[in-house]
C-alpha positions in Angstrom: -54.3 -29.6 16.2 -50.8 -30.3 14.9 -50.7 -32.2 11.9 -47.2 -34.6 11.7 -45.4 -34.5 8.0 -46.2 -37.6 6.1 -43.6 -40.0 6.6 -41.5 -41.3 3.5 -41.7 -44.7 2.6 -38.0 -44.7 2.4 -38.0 -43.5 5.8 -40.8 -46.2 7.3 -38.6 -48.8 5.4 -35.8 -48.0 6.8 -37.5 -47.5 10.4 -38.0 -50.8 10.1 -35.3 -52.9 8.4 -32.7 -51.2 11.2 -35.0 -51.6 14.0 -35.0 -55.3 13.0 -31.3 -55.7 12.5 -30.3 -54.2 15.6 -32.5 -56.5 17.4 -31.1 -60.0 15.8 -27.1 -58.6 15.3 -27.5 -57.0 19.3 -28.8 -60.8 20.2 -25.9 -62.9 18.3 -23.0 -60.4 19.5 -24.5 -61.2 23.3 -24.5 -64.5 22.3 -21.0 -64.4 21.2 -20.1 -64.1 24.7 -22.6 -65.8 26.7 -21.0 -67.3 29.5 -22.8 -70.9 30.9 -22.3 -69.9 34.3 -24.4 -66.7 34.1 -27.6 -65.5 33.0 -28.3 -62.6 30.9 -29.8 -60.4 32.9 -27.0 -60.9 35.7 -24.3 -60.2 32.5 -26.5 -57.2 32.0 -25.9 -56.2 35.6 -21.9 -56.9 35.6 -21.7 -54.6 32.4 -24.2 -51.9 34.1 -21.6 -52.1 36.7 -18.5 -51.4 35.1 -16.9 -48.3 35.6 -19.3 -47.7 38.6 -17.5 -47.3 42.6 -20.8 -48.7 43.6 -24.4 -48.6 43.1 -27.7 -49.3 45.1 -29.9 -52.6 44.4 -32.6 -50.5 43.5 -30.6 -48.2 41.0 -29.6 -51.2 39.3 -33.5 -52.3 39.4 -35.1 -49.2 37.8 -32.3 -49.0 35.0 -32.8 -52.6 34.6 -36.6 -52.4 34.8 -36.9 -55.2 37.5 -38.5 -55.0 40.8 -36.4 -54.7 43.7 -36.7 -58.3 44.6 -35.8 -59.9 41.7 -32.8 -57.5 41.3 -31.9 -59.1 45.3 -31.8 -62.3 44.0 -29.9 -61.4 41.2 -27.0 -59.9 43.1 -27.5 -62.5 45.6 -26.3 -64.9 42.9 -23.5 -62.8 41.9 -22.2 -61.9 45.1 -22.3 -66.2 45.8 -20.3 -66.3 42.3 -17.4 -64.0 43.2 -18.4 -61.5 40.9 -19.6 -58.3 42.8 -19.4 -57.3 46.3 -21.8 -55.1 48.8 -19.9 -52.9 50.7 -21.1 -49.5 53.1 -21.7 -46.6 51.6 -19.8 -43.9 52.5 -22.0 -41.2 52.7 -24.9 -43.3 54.3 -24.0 -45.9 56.3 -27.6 -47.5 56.2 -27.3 -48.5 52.6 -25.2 -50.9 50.8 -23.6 -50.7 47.3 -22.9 -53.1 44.8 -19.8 -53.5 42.9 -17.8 -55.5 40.9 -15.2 -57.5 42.3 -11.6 -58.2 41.1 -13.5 -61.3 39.2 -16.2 -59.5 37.9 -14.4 -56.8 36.3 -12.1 -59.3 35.0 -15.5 -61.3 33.2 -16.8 -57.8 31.7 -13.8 -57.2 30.1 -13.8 -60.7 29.0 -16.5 -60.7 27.8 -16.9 -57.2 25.7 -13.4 -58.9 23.9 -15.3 -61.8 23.0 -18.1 -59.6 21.3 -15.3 -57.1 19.8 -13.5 -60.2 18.3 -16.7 -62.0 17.1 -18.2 -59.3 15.3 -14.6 -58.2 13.7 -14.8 -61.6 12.5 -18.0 -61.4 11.3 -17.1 -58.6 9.2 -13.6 -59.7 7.9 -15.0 -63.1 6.8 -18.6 -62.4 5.3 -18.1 -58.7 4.2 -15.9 -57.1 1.5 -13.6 -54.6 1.9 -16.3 -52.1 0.4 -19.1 -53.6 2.4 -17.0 -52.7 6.2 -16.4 -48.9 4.9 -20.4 -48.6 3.4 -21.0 -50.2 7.4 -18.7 -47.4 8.8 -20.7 -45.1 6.6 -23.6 -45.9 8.0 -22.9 -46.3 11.7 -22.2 -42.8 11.0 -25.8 -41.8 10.2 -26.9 -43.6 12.6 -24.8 -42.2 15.5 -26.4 -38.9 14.2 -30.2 -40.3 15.2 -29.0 -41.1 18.8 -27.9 -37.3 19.2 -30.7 -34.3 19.8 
């Protein structure tokens, strides 16, 4: 049986204290650009979209983790916004893909300069100098963590 090392305390400290500040700062940058119009699971959806030619309602469902029908309705309500579009696929005729319209690409780029500009904000007014290069630091650990 393997045995795992003992974990630092540093280490379960800091598990936790950035676990819980990705959570709140990932909530108030969405916020930052929450549009009244949309929800945010269909915002979730246009920026899953982005950069895509198309993609099947139940792609978008697994990497949403929806069921199929809930993801329907959700592009239902997009498509009746203006935002995306189903169109044939080319390879298989029988299925449709979703993507974003002239509209909806227009909203997700919108919308990630909203977030940019809210959380450079953030930073210029409520951070020193010293403080946004020890962040920089540190985003650089952390980048290291999402790589194998």
């Amino acid at each position: 049986m393997n045995e795992s090392p003992r974990l630092s305390p540093s280490a379960v400290q800091g598990s936790r204290e950035v676990r819980t500040v990705i959570g709140r700062l990932r909530r108030r940058i969405l916020n930052a650009a929450e549009a009244e119009d949309i929800t945010f699971g269909q915002a979730s959806v246009l920026t899953r979209l982005s950069g895509k030619q198309g993609v099947t309602a139940s792609e978008l469902a697994s990497a949403e983790g929806v069921r199929h029908q809930s993801m329907t309705a959700t592009v239902a309500s997009l498509t009746a916004l203006g935002l995306v579009e189903r169109r044939p696929d080319p390879d298989d005729g029988r299925r449709l893909l979703i993507a974003l319209t002239a509209e909806g690409h227009r909203r997700v780029k919108e919308g990630r300069q909203a977030r940019q500009e809210w959380l450079a904000g953030e930073l210029q007014e409520k951070c020193t100098e010293e403080e946004r290069r020890a962040v920089i630091a540190a985003m650089a650990v952390l980048e290291r963590l999402t790589h194998d």
